[in-house]
SEPA-950015 format. One record per residue (C-alpha): residue in three letters; x, z, y; chain. Coordinates in pm, 1 decimal. Example, Ala and Ser with C-alpha at 12.3 -4.5 7.8 and 13.67 -1.06 7.14 Angstrom:
# SEPA-950015
<marba><sedren>ALA</sedren><east>1230.0</east><up>780.0</up><north>-450.0</north><kedren>A</kedren></marba>
<marba><sedren>SER</sedren><east>1367.0</east><up>714.0</up><north>-106.0</north><kedren>A</kedren></marba>
# end
This chain:
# SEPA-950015
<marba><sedren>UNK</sedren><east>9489.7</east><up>2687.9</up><north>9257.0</north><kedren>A</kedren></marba>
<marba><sedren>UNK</sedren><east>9325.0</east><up>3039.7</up><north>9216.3</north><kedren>A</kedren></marba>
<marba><sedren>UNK</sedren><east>9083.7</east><up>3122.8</up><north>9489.2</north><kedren>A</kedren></marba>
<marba><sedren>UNK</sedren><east>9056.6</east><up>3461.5</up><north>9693.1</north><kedren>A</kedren></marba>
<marba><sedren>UNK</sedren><east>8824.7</east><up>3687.7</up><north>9903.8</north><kedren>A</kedren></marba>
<marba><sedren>UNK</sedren><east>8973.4</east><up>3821.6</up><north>10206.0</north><kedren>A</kedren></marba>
<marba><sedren>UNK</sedren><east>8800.2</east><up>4049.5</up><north>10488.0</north><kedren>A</kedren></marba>
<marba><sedren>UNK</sedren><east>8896.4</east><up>3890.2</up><north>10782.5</north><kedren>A</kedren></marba>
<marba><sedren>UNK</sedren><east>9131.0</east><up>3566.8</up><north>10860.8</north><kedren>A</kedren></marba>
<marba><sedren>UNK</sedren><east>9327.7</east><up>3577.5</up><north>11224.8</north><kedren>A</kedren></marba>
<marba><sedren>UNK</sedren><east>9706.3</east><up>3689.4</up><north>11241.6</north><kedren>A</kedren></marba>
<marba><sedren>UNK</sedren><east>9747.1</east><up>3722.0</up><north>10839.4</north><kedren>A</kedren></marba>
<marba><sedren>UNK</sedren><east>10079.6</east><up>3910.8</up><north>10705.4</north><kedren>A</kedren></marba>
<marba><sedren>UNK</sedren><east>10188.9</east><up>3883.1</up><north>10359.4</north><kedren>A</kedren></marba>
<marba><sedren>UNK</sedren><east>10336.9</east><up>4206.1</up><north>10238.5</north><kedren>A</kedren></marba>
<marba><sedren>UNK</sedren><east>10689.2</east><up>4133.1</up><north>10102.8</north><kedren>A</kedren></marba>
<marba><sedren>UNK</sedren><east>10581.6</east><up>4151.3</up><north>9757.7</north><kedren>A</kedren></marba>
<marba><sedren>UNK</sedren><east>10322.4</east><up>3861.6</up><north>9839.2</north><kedren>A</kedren></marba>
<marba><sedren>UNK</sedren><east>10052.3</east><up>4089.3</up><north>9692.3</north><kedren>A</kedren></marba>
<marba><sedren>UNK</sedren><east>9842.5</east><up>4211.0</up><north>10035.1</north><kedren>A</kedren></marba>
<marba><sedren>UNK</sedren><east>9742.3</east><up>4013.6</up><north>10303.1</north><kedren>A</kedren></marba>
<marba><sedren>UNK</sedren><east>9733.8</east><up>4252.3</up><north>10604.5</north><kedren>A</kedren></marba>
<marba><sedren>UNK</sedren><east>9456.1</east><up>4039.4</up><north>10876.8</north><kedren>A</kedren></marba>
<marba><sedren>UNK</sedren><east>9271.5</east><up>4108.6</up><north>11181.0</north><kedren>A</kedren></marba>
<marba><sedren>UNK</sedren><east>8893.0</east><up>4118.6</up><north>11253.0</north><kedren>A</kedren></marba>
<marba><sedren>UNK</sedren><east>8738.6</east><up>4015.1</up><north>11542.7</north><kedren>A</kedren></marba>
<marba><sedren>UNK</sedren><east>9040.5</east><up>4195.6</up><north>11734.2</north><kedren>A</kedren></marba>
<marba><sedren>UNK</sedren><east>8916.2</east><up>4559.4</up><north>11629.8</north><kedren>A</kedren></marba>
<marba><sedren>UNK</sedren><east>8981.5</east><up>4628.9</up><north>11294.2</north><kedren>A</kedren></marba>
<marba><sedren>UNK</sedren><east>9340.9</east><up>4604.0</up><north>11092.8</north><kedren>A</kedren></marba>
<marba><sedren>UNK</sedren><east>9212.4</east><up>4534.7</up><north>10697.5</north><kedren>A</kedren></marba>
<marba><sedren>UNK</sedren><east>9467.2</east><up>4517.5</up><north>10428.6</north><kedren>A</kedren></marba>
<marba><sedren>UNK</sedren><east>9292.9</east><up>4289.1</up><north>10172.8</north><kedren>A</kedren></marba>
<marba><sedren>UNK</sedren><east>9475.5</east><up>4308.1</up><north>9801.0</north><kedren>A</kedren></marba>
<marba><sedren>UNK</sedren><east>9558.6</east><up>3977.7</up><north>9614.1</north><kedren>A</kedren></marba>
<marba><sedren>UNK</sedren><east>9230.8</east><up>4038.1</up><north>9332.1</north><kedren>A</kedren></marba>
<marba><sedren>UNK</sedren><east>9141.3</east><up>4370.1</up><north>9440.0</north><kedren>A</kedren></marba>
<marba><sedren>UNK</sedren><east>8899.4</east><up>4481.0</up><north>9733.3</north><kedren>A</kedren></marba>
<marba><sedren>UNK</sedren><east>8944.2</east><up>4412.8</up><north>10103.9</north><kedren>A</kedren></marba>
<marba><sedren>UNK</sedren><east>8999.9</east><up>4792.0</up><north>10267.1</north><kedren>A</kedren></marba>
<marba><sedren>UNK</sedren><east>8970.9</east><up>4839.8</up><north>10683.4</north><kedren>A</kedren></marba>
<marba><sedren>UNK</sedren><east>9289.6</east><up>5023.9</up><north>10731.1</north><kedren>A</kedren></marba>
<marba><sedren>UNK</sedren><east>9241.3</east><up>5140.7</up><north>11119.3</north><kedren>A</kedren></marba>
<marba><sedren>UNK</sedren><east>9042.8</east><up>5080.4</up><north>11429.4</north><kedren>A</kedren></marba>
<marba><sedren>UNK</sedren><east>9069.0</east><up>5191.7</up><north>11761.3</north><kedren>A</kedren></marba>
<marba><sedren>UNK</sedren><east>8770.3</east><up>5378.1</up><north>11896.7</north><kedren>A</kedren></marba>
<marba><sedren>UNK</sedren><east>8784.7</east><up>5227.1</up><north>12255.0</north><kedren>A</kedren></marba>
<marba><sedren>UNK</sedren><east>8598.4</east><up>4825.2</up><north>12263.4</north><kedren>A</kedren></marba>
<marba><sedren>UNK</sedren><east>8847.6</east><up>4702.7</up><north>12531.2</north><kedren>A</kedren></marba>
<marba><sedren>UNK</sedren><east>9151.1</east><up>4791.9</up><north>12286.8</north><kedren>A</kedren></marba>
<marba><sedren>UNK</sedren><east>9263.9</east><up>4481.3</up><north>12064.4</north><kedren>A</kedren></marba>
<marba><sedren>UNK</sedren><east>9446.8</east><up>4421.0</up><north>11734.6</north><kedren>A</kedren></marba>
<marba><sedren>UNK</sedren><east>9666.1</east><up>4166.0</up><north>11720.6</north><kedren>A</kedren></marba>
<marba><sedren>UNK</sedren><east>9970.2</east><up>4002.4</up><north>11522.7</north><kedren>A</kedren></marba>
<marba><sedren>UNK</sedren><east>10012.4</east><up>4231.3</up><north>11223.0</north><kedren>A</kedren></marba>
<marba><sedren>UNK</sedren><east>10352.8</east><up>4177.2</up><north>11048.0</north><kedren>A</kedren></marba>
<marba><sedren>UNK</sedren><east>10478.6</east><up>4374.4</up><north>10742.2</north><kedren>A</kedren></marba>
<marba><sedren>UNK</sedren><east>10850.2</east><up>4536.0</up><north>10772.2</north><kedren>A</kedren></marba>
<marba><sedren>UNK</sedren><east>11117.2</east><up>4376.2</up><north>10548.6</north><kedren>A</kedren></marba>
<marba><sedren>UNK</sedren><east>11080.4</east><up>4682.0</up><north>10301.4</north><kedren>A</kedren></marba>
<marba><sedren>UNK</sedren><east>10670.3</east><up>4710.1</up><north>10314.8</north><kedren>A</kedren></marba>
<marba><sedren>UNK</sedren><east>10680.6</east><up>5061.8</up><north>10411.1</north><kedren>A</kedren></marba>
<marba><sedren>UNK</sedren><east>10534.7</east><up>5000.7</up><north>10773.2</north><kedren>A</kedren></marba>
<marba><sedren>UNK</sedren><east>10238.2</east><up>4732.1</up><north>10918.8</north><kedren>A</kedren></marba>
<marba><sedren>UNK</sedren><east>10366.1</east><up>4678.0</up><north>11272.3</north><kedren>A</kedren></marba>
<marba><sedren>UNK</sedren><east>10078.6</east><up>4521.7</up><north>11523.7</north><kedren>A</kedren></marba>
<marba><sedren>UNK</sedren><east>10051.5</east><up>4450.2</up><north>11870.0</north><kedren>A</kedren></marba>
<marba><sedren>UNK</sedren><east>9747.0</east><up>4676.6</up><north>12048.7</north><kedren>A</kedren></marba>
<marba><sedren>UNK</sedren><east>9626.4</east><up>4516.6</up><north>12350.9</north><kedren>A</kedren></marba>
<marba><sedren>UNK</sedren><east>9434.8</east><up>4689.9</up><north>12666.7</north><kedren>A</kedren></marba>
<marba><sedren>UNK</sedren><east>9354.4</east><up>4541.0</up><north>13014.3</north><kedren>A</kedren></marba>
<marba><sedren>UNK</sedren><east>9595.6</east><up>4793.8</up><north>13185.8</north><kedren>A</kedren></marba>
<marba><sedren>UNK</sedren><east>9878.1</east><up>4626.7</up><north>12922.4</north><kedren>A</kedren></marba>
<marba><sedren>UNK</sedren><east>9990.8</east><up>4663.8</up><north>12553.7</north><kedren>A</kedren></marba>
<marba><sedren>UNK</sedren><east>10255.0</east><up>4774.2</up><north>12288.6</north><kedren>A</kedren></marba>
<marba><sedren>UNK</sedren><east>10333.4</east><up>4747.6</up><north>11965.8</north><kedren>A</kedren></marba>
<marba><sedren>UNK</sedren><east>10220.0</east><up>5017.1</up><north>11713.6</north><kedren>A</kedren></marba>
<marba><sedren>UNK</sedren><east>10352.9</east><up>5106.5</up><north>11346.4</north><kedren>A</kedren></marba>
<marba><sedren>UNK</sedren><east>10146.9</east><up>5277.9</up><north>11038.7</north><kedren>A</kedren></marba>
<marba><sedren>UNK</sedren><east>10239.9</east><up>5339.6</up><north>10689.9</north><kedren>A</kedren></marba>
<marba><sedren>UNK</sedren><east>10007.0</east><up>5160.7</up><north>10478.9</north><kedren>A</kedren></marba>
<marba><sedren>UNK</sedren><east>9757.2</east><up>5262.4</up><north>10222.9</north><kedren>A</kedren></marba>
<marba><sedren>UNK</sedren><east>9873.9</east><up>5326.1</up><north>9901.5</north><kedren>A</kedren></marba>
# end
């Protein structure tokens, strides 16, 4: 079994290739960490009482779809990612 380095390690999403692990750190930062290639923070929101959550990959891997969380409530968000 081949070991990996990953940024991050809560709400992990394999792209549908299998070949980027899309992850969550400490509920600020969405990383998209390549199978053998370098860990990248992909996006961040500015404000500390806004969370990442739940990252999920669409069926075709052209969108990351995540969940951002605030006290007043929360929706779900969609980005392109990084080529």
């Amino acid at each position: 079994m081949e070991t990996m380095s990953f940024r991050g390690g809560s709400h992990m999403s394999f792209n549908p290739e299998g070949t980027v692990i899309s992850d969550v750190v400490r509920h600020r930062w969405l990383w998209a960490s390549p199978l053998g290639g370098t860990p990248d923070s992909t996006f961040a929101f500015d404000d500390p009482a806004v969370r990442v959550d739940y990252p999920v990959w669409s069926p075709d891997g052209r969108w990351i779809l995540f969940d951002r969380s605030k006290p007043e409530g929360g929706d779900i968000w969609l980005m392109e990612p990084s080529k």
